[in-house]
C-alpha positions in Angstrom: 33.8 135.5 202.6 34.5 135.1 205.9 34.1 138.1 208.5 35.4 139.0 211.6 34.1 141.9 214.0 36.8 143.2 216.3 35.6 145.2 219.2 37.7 146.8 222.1 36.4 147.6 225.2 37.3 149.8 228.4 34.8 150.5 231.2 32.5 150.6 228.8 29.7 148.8 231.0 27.2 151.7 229.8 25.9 150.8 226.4 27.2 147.6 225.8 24.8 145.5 225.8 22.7 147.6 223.2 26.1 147.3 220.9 26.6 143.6 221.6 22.6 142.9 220.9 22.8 144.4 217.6 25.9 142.2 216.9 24.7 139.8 217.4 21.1 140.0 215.8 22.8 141.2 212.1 20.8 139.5 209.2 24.3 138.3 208.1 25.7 136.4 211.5 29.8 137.1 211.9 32.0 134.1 211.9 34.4 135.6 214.5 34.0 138.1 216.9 36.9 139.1 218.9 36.4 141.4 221.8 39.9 143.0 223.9 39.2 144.6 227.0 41.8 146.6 228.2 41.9 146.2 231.9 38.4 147.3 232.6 37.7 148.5 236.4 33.9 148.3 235.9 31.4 145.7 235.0 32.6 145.6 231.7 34.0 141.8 231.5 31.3 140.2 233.7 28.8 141.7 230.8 30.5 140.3 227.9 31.3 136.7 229.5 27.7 136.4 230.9 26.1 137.5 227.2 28.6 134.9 225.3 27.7 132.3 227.9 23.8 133.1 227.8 23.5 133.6 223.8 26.2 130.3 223.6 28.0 132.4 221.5 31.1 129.7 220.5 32.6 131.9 217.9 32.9 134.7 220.2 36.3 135.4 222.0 36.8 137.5 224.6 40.6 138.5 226.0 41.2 140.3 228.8 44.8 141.8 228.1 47.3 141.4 231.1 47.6 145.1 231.1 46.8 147.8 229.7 48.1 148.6 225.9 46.0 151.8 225.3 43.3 151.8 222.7 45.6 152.2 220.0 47.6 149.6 220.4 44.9 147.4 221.7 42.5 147.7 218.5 45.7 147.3 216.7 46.7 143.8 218.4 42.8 142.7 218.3 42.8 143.2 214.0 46.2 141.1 213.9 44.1 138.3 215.9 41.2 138.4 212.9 40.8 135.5 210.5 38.3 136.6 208.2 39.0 138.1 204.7 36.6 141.5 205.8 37.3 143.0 209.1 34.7 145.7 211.0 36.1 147.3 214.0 33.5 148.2 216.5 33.6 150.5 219.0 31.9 149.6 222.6 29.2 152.0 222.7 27.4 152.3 219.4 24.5 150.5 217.8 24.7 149.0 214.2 21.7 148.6 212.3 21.0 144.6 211.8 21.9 144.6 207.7 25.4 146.4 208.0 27.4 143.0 207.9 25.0 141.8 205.0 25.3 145.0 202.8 29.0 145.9 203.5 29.6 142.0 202.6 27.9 142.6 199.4 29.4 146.0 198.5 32.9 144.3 198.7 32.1 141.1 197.6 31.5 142.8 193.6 33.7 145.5 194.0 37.3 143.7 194.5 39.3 146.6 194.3 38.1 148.1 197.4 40.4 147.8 200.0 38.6 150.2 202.6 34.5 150.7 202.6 33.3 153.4 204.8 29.5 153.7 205.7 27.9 157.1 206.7 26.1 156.8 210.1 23.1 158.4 212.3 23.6 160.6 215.5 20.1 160.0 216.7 18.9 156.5 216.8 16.7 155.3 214.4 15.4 151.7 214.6 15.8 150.2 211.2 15.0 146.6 209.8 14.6 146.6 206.0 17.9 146.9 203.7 17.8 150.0 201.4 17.5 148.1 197.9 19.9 150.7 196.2 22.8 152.8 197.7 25.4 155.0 196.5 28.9 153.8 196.6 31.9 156.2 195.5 35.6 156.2 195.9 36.8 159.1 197.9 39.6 160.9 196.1 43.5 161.5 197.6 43.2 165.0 198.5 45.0 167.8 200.0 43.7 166.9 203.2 44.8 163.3 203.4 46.1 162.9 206.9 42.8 163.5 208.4 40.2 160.9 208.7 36.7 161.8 207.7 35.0 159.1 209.3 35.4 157.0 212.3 36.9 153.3 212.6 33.1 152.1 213.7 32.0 152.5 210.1 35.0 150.7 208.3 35.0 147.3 206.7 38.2 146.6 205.2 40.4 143.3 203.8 42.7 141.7 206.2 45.3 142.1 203.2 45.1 145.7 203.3 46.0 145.9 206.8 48.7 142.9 206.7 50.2 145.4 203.7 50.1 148.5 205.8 50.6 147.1 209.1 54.0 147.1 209.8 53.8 150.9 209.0 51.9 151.2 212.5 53.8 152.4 215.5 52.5 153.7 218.6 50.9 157.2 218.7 49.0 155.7 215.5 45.1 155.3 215.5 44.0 152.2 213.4 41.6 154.1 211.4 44.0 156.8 210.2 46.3 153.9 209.2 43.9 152.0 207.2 42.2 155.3 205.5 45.3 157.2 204.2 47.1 154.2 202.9 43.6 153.1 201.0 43.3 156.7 200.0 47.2 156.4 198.5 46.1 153.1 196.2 43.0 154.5 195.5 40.9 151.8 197.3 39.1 154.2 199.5 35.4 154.4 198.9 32.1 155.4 200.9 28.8 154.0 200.7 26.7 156.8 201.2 23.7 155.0 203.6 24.0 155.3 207.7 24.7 151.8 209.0 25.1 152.6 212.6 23.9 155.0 215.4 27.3 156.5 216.2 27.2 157.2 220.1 28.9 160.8 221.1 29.6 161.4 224.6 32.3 162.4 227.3 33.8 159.2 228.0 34.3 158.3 224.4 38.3 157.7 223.7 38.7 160.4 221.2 36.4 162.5 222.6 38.5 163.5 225.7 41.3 165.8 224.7 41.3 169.7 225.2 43.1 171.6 222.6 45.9 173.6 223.2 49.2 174.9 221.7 50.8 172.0 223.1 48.2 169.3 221.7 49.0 170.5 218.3 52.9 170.4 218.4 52.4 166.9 219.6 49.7 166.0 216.3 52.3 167.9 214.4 55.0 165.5 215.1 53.1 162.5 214.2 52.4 163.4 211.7 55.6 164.1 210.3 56.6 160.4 211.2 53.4 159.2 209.6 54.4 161.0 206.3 57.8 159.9 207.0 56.3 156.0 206.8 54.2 157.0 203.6 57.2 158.3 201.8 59.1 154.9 202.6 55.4 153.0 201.3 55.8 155.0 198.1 59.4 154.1 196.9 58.4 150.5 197.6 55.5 151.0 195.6 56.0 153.5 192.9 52.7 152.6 190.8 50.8 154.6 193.3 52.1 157.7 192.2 53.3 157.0 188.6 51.4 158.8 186.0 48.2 161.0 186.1 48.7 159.9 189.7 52.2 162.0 190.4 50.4 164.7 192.0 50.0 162.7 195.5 54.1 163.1 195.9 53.6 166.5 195.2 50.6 166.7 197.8 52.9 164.4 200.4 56.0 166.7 199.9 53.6 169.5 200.7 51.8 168.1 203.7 55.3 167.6 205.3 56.3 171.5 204.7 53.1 172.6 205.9 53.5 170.3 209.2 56.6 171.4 209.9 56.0 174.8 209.4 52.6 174.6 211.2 54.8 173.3 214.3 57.6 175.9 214.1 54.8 178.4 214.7 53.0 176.5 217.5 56.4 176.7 219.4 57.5 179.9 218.3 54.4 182.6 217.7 56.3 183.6 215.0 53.4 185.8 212.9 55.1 185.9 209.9 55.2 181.9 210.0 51.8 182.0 210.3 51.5 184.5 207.3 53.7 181.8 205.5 50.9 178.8 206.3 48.2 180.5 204.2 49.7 179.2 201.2 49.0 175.3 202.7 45.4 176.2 203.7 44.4 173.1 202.1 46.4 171.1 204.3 44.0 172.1 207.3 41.4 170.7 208.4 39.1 173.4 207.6 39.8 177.2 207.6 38.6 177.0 211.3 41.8 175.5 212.2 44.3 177.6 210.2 42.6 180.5 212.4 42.4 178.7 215.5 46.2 178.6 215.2 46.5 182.6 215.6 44.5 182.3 218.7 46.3 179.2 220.4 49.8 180.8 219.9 49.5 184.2 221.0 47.5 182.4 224.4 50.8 180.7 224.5 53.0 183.3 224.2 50.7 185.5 227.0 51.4 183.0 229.5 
């Protein structure tokens, strides 16, 4: 099969070269790489067209958008530019151990009806060489919890014909991964192989690692949400054989989700306790039972103000 590995970048001059290395030295070579910067101030462009110069990397494209799209939109454009049947999406600042294209490749190749393969992933770097000879690979169930994404878009490998079937579902506030992952959790194409394939890189200047929660943040993630269910409502009645059957309970968990984000918002705005009392009965729509808490505290600071 042919694979592509779609990378976006933005002032990311850091750690690339530590990502770009281990691209680039993965036991199974990718036949496309495609890497959008998105109007990178720093170093970040001379680094990549130096390194695909040096290496003669001919398969390697780098495009510098005009302006900048914002790194939704821009990993969203870069995965419409792919030509192979498996796509990875890479972020700018991790490290990917040297068999993840190989054993992904190999995971998909015999399991057809995975549409979305997750990996697990390290937070301290661990040099590794030798490809586990067994793994684990299980599909993660639609649950409760389906709008939010339990792993990060570094660790997906996915078919192009997934995400040319989903994609015109995208519009801007969406994130890629959360796209790809509830949809493949809706056909029940979702599954996780359970070995870390990458160092996954936290810091400060990491894209979704920069917002402060407040009130406010919430109302907003509680409105897209409601036009992301909105989208996989529309999905369903085109497809009804993803929730025919033994499989009826996802409308019932979709028609849920919606009540509980629209409550969860009226509260946000309002402080209203005994809308809050009323969300105890959707505490499986949360996150965790952090968040349902967390909710108390952010809208009485709200209404204090």
């Amino acid at each position: 099969m042919k694979i592509s590995v779609v990378m976006t970048t933005y002032n990311g001059e850091r750690y690339l070269i530590e990502q770009l290395d281990s691209l680039r030295t993965q036991t199974r070579k990718p036949d496309e790489v495609i890497i959008c910067d998105d109007g990178s101030t720093d170093s970040t462009n001379r680094y990549i067209d130096k390194y695909i110069r040096d290496y003669r990397l001919i398969n390697w494209k780098h495009i510098k958008n005009k302006e900048n799209k914002g790194w939704k939109k821009n990993f969203i454009d870069a995965i419409d530019m792919a030509s192979g049947e498996l796509i990875f999406t890479c972020d700018q600042d991790d490290i990917w151990y040297r068999y993840k294209l190989e054993l992904m490749e190999d995971i998909m190749s015999k399991k057809k009806k995975i549409d979305l393969l997750c990996s697990t992933y390290d937070l301290e770097y661990e040099p590794k060489e030798k490809k586990p000879s067994t793994v684990t690979v299980r599909r993660y169930r639609f649950k409760k919890d389906f709008m939010f994404v339990r792993s990060p878009g570094c660790v997906f490998c996915f078919r192009k014909s997934h995400f040319d079937d989903i994609k015109d579902d995208w519009y801007k506030d969406y994130p890629h991964d959360a796209l790809l992952w509830r949809y493949a959790l809706l056909k029940d194409s979702l599954y996780m192989v359970y070995e870390p394939l990458i160092y996954y890189r936290r810091h400060d200047a990491t894209a979704t690692g920069r917002e402060v929660r407040t009130a406010q943040t919430k109302i907003t993630s509680m409105t897209y949400y409601l036009e992301a269910i909105k989208r996989l409502k529309k999905y369903v009645k085109k497809h009804p054989e993803y929730v025919s059957g033994d499989k009826e309970y996802k409308n019932e968990y979709i028609k849920k989700c919606r009540e509980w984000a629209s409550i969860r918002r009226l509260y946000l705005k309002t402080g209203k306790t005994a809308l809050w009392a009323k969300l105890w009965s959707y505490r499986d729509y949360y996150f965790n039972t952090k968040s349902y808490l967390a909710d108390l505290y952010m809208a009485n600071k709200k209404k204090r103000r």
